[in-house]
C-alpha positions as CSV (number, residue, x, y, z in Angstrom):
1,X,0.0,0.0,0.0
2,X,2.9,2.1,0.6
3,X,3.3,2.9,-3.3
4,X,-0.1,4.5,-3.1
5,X,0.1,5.7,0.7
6,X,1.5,6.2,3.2
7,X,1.3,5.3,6.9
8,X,1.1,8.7,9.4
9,X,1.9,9.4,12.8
10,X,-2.3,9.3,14.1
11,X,-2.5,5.5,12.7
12,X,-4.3,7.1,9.6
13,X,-2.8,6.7,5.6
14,X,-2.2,9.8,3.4
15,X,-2.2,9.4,-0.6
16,X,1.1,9.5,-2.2
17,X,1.1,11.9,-5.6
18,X,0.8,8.4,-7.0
19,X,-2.3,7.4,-5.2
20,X,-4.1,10.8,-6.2
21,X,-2.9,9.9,-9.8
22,X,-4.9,6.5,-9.7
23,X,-7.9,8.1,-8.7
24,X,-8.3,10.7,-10.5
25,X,-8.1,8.7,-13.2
26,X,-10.6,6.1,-11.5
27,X,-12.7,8.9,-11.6
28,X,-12.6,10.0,-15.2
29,X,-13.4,6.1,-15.9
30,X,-16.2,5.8,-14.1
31,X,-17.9,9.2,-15.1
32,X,-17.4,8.4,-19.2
33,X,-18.7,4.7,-18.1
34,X,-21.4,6.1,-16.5
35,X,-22.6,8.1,-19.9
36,X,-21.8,5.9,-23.0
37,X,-21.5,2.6,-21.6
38,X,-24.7,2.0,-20.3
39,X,-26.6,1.9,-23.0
40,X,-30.5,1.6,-24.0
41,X,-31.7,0.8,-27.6
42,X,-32.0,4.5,-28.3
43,X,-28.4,5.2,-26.5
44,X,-25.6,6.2,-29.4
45,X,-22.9,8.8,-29.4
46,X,-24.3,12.3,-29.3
47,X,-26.8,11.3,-26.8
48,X,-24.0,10.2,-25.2
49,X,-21.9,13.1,-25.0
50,X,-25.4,15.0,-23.7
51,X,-25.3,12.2,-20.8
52,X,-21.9,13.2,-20.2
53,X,-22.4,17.2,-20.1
54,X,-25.3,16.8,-18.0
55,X,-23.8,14.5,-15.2
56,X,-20.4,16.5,-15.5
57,X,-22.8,19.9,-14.1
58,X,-24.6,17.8,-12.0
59,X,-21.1,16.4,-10.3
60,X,-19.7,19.8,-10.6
61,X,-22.3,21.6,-8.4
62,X,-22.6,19.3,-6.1
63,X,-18.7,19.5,-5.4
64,X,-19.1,23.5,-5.2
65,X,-22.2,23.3,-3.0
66,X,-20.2,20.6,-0.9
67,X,-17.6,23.4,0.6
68,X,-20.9,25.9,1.2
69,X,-21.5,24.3,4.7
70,X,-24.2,25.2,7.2
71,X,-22.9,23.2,10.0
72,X,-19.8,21.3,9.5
73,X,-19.7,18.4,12.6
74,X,-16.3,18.1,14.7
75,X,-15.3,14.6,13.2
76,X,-15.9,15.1,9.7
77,X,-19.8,15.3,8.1
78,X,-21.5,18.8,7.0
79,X,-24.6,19.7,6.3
80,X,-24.0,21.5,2.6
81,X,-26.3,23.4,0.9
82,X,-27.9,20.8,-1.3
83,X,-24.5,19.0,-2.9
84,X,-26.4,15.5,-2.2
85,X,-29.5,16.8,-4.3
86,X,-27.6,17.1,-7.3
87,X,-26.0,13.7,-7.5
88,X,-29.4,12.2,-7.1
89,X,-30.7,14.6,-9.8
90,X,-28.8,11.8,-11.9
91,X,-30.6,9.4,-11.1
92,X,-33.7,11.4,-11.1
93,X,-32.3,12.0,-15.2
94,X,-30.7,8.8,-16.3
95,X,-31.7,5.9,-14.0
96,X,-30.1,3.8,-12.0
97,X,-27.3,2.5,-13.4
98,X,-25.9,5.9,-14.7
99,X,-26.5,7.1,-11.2
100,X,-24.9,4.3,-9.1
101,X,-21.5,5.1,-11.1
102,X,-21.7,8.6,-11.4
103,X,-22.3,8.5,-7.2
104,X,-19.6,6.2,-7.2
105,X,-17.1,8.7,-8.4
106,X,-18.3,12.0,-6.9
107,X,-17.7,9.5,-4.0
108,X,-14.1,9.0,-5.3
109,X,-14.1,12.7,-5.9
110,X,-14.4,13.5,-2.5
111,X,-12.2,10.8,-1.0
112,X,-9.4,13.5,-3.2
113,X,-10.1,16.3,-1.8
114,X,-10.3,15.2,1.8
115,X,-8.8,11.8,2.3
116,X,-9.1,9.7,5.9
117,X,-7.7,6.3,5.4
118,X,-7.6,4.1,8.4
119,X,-8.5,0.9,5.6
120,X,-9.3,0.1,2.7
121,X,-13.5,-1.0,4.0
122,X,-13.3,2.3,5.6
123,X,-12.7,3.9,2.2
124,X,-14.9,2.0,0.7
125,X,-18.0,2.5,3.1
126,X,-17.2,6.0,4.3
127,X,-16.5,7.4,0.1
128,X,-17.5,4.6,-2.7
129,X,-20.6,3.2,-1.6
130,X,-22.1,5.9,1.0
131,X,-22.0,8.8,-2.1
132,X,-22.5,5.4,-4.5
133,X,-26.0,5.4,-2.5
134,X,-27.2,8.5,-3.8
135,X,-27.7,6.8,-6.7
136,X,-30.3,4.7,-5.7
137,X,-32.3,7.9,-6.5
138,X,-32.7,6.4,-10.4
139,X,-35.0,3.7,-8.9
140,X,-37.7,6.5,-9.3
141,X,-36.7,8.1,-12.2
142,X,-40.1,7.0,-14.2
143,X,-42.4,7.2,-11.4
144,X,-44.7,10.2,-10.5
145,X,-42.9,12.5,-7.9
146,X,-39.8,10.2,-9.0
147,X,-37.4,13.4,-7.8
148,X,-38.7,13.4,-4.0
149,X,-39.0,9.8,-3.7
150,X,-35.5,9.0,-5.3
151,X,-34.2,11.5,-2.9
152,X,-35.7,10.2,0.1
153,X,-34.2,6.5,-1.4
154,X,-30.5,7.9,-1.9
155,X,-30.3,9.9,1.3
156,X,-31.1,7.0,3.1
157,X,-28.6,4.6,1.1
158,X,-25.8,7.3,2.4
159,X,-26.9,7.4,5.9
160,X,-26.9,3.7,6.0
161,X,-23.0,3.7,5.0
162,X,-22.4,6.2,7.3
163,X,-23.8,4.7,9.9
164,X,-22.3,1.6,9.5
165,X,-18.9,3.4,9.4
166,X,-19.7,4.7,12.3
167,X,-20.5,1.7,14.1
168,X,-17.6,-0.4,12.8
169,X,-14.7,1.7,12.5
170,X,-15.0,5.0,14.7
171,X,-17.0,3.4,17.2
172,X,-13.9,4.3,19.8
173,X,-15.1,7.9,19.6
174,X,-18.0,7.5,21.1
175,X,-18.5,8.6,24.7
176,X,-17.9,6.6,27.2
177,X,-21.0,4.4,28.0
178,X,-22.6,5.4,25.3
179,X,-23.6,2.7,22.5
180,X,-22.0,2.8,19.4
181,X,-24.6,2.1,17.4
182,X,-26.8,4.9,19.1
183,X,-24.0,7.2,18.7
184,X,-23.5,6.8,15.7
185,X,-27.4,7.1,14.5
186,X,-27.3,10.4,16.2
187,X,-23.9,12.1,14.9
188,X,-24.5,10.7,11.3
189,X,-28.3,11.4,11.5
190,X,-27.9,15.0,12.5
191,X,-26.3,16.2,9.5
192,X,-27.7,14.0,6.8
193,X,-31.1,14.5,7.4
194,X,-30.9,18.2,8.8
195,X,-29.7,18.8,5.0
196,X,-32.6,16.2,3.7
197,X,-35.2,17.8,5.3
198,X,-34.2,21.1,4.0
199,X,-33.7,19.9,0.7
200,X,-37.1,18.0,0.1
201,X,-38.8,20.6,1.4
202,X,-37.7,22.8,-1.1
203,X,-38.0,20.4,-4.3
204,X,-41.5,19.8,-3.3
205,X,-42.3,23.5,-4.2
206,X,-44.6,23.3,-6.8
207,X,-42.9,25.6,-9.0
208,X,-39.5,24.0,-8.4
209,X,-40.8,20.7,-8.9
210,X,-42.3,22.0,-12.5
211,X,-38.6,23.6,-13.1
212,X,-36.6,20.5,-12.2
213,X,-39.3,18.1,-14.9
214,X,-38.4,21.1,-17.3
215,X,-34.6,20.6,-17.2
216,X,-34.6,16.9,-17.2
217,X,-36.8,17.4,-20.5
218,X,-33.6,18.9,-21.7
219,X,-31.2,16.3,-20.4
220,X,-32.8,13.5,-21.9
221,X,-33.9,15.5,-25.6
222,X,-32.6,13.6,-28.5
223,X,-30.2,15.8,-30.3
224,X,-32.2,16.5,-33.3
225,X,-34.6,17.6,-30.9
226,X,-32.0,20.1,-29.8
């Protein structure tokens, strides 16, 4: 592991210039994966390259809106304004499968920007399948009120992963006689669904609702539609 990181003084593992190097380009795999190889019968090249304009914007505002934090817990979690929303606008766009590997690299993507590595299951829980989870959100992408519901699904699917992560691998933290598990429902809980609730709220306004079916009109038009 050392040729991808490296072992520091807390116990924890910091990403060599080479590890950073692997995922990034991880990363760039999944995303073009996620947009022309996951193909339906009407899939081909342009629609495509639409797929993967869309999901870029989609991953690149929720990775802005992900430093906007409105409370920002003391060992690691935030609630952001809305960066969860957008990754399960993915799914709420292209389905599921799109959507699980477009979550799994925003996951990936986060994991670069702020790395804690105490394994390689941590990693996995804490960045590739927690942020994977949002992606669950394509489950609903052809059902009536598929946006709220699929955000509901995809939240959850994170806060499950985090709370598992919590339970299993930071359970230390927790204070003493408290349970682990309840400890970590709490910490987890408060920030994920403090930003949930805020969220659905506000993509159950009518007129945002109507907006949001307008742009995905435009994310799924066939290109000689325009």
């Amino acid at each position: 592991m050392s040729f991808f990181a490296t072992l520091t003084e807390d116990g924890s593992y910091a990403l060599t210039g080479a590890g950073y190097t692997a995922v990034i380009v991880l990363i760039i795999v999944l995303v073009i994966a996620a947009c022309f190889f996951t193909p339906s019968s009407e899939d081909n090249m342009k629609t495509g390259t639409r797929k993967l304009i869309f999901a870029a914007m989609a991953m690149a505002l929720a990775f802005v809106t992900s430093f906007i934090s409105l409370l920002r817990m003391p060992m690691g979690g935030y609630v952001s304004l809305f960066s969860m929303f957008f990754i399960t606008l993915i799914g709420y766009w292209y389905g599921l499968r799109t959507a699980l590997i477009a979550g799994f690299a925003y996951g990936l993507l986060q994991f670069v920007v702020d790395p804690y590595i105490l394994s390689i299951p941590q990693v996995l829980c804490d960045y590739v399948l927690a942020f994977g989870a949002l992606g669950l959100s394509g489950l609903f992408h052809d059902s009536p009120h598929g946006m709220g519901k699929g955000y509901l699904v995809g939240v959850f699917g994170r806060f499950i992963f985090a709370f598992l992560s919590g339970v299993i691998f930071f359970g230390d933290y927790a204070p003493e006689g408290m349970n682990p598990a309840i400890y970590s429902f709490v910490y987890n809980g408060t920030y994920i669904f403090t930003e949930a609730g805020i969220t659905f709220i506000i993509i159950m306004i009518p007129a945002v609702t109507k907006a949001l079916a307008t742009v995905k009109k435009l994310a799924l038009a066939q290109p000689n539609e325009g």
